[in-house]
C-alpha positions in Angstrom: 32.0 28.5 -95.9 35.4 29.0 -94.0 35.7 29.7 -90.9 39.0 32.0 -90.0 39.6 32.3 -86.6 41.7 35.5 -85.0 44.1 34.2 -82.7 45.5 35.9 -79.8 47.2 33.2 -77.9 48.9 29.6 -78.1 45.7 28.7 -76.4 43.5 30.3 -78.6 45.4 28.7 -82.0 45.4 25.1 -80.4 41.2 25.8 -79.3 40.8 26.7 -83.2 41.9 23.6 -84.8 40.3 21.7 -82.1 36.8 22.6 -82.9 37.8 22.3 -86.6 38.4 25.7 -87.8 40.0 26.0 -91.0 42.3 28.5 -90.3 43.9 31.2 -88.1 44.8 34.6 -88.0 47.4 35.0 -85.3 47.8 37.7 -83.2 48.2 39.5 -79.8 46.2 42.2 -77.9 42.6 42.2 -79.2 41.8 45.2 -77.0 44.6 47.3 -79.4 42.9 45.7 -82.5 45.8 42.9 -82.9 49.5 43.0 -82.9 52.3 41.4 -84.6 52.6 38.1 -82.4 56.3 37.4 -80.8 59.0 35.1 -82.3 58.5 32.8 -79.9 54.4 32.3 -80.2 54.8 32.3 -83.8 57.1 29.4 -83.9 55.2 27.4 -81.3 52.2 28.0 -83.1 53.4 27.2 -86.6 55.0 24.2 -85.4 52.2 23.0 -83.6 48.9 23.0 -85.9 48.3 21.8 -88.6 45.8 23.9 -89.9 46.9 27.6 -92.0 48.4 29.7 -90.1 47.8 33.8 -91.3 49.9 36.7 -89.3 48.9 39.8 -88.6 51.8 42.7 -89.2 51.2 45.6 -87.4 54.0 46.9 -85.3 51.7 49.3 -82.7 48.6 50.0 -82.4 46.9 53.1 -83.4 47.0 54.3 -86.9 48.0 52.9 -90.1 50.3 55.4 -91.4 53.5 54.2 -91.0 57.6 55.7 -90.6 59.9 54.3 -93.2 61.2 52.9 -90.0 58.2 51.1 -89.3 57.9 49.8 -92.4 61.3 48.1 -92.0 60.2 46.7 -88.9 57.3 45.4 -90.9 59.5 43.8 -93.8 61.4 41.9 -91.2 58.7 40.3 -89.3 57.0 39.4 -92.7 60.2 37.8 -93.9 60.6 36.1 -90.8 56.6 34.4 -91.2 58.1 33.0 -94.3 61.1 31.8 -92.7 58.8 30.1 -90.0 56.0 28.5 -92.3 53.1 31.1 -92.3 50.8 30.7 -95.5 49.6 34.4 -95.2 50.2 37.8 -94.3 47.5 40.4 -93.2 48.7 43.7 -93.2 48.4 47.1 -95.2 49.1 50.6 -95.0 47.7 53.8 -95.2 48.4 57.5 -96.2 47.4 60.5 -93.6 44.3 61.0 -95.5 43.5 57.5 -94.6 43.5 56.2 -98.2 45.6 53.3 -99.3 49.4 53.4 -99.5 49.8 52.0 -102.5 54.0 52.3 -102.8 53.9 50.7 -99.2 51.5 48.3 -99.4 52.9 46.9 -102.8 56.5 46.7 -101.3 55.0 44.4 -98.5 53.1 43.0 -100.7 56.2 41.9 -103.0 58.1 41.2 -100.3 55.4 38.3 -98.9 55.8 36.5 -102.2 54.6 33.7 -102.8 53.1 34.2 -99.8 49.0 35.4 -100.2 48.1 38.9 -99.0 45.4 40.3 -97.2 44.4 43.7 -96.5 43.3 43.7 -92.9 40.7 46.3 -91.2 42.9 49.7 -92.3 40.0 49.1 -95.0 37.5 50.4 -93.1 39.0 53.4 -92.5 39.7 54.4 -96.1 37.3 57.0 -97.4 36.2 55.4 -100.4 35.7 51.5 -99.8 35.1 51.0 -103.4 37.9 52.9 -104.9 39.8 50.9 -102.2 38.6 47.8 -103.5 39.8 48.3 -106.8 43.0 49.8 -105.8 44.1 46.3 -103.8 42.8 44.4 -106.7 45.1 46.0 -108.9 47.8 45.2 -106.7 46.7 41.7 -106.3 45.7 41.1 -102.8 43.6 38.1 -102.2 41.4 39.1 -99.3 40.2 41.8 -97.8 39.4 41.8 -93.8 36.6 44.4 -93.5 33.6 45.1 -90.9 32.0 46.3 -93.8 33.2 50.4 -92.6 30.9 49.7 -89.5 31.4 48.7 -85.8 30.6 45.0 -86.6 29.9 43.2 -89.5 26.2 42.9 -89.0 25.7 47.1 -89.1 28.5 46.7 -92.3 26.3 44.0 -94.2 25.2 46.4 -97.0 28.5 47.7 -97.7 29.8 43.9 -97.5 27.3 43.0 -100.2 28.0 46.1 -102.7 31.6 44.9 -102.4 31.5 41.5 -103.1 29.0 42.5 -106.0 31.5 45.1 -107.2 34.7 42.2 -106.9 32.9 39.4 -109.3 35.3 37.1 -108.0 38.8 39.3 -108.2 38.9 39.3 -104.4 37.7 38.1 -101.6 35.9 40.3 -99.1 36.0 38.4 -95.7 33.6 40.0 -93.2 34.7 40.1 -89.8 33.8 42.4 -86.7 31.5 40.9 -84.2 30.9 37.2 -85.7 29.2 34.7 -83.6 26.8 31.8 -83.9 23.7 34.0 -83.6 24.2 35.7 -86.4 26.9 33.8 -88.8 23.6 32.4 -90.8 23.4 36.1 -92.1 26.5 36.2 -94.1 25.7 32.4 -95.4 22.6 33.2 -96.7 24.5 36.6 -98.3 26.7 34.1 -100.4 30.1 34.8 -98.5 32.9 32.1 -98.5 34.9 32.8 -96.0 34.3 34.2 -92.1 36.3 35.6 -89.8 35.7 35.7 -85.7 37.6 35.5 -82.7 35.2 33.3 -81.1 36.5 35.1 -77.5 35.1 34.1 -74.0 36.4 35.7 -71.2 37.2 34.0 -67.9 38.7 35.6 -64.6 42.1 33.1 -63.8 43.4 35.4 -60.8 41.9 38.1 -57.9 41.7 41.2 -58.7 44.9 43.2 -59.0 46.2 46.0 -56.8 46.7 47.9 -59.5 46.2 48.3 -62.8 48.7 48.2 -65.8 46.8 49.5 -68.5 47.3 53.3 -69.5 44.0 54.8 -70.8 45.4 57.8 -72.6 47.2 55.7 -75.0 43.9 53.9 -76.0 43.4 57.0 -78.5 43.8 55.5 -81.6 44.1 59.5 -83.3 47.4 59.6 -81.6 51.0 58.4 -81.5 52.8 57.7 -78.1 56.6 57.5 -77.9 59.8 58.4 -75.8 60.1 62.0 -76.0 63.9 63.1 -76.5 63.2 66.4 -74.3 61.5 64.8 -71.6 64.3 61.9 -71.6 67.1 64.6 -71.1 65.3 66.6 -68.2 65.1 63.3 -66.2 68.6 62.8 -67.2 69.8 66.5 -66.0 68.6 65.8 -62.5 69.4 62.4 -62.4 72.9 63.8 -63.5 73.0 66.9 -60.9 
């Protein structure tokens, strides 16, 4: 069995091969469900270990339907992983209805060639996990990053099962969501080859702050936050007065 470990720092990548992890998934922001990492920690990381380096593309957090604008953004952080020496890309995108973009998908999954593909969690919001499963098999993803449609991989077991059952081999269905060393025996014992787990501690490095920086009512993930054009001129016309 592999172990995958998701990444959300320099730290992080350099702890994972380490302890002998096979590979990462690098990212940023756990708490939003991972971000694409910067430039700069991708190359540092890349050039550093030794061991695969995956990349999570996801340009914001909430949703998985994406602008066409978005999308470029997208295409040009997955051709920069190749540039830099990433062996994989975890990405995918969905349609408002939550099922699988397939015209998107397959353009980033074309562009990442040779590059492997995997589908990250947008899985487990799809409505029909096995229509799903066919659907990126057909477009030839290799793995699919799934919690099983539950809040960890332990509640998602059963689904996790059906769908390696249902693959015979065509994909791999990586469980992840909640993965730890009291109860990684489970998904051994279910026959699965490859893990994935952040592996986090937490550790307080400063006091506590004067104030906080994080904004609670963008934490919705039903909703999209951005620069509103109206709101942007009325600060301007008094600003301007």
């Amino acid at each position: 069995m592999k172990l995958e470990i998701c990444a959300n720092s320099y730290k992080s990548a350099i702890h994972a091969q380490k302890a002998g992890a096979h590979r990462i998934e690098l990212c940023t922001e756990l708490s939003l469900g991972g971000l694409t990492p910067s430039y700069g920690l991708l190359k540092q990381v890349i050039d550093t270990v030794s061991i695969p380096v995956c990349v999570l593309i996801r340009p914001r957090s909430g949703n998985f339907t994406y602008s066409n604008s978005e999308i470029d953004i997208m295409k040009h952080n997955i051709q920069l992983c190749k540039d830099l020496g990433c062996v994989s890309i975890v990405s995918g995108v969905l349609n408002k209805d939550n099922t699988i973009n397939i015209e998107h998908t397959k353009e980033l999954i074309e562009l990442a060639k040779p590059l492997s593909f995997v589908f990250h969690r947008a899985f487990d919001w799809t409505p029909n996990a096995t229509q799903a499963l066919e659907q990126l098999i057909d477009l030839g993803v290799e793995r699919i990053l799934t919690s099983g449609q539950k809040t960890s991989a332990v509640k998602g077991i059963s689904l996790l099962e059906e769908l390696k059952r249902i693959a015979k081999g065509r994909i791999t269905i990586l469980p992840g969501g909640g993965i730890n060393a009291d109860n990684v025996s489970i998904f051994k014992k279910a026959g699965f080859k490859d893990i994935h787990a952040s592996a986090s501690t937490i550790k307080q490095v400063n006091d506590v702050s004067k104030i906080g920086m994080h904004s609670h009512k963008f934490f919705d993930e039903t909703i999209e936050a951005y620069s509103d054009i109206d709101n942007i001129k009325s600060i301007l016309n008094i600003i301007n007065e």
